[in-house]
N, C-alpha and C positions, 0 to 999 in steps of 0.2 A: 834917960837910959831906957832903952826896949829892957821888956823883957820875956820870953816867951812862955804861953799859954793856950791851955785848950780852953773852947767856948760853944756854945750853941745861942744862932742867931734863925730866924723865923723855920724855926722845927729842923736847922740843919747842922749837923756835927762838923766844926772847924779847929784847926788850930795857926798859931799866929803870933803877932806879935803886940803887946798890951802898950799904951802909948798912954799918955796923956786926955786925948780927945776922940781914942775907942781903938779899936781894934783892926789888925791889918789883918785880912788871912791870906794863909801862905802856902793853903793845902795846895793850889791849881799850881803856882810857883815852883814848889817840890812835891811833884807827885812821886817822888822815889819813899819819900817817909810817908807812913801812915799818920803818924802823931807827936807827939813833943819828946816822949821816951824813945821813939826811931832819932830822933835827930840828937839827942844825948849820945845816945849809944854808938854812934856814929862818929862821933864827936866833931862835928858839923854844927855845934851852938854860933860858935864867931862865924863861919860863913854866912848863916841862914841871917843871923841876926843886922849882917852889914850889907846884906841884899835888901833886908828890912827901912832900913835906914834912910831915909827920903822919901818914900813910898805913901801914896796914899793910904790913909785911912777908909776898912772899907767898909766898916759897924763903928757908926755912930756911938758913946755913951750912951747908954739907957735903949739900946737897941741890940742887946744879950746880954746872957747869962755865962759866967763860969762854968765852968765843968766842973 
């Protein structure tokens, strides 16, 4: 099960989708939301998260941090 989060990978502000084996981001994907609470509010979580779904990984584990 995704679930969505913000993160910072090599000094750059992302948010995304948390996976198992690291992190998809999804800023460039929807550039319409700024960050995780645009896409709450929106209520846009099931779209963004089944666009997520298949999709490469694109931060490795142990290749960022949480926000």
């Amino acid at each position: 099960m995704l679930k969505l989060a913000s993160f910072t990978a090599d000094g750059q502000a992302f948010w995304g989708a948390a996976t198992d084996k690291g992190m998809i981001a999804l800023n460039a994907v929807f550039p319409e939301f700024a960050g995780t609470l645009d896409v709450i509010k929106a209520g846009a979580l099931n779209q963004v998260l089944a666009k997520a779904e298949g999709m490469a990984v694109t931060h490795p584990c142990d290749s960022y941090s949480y926000d």
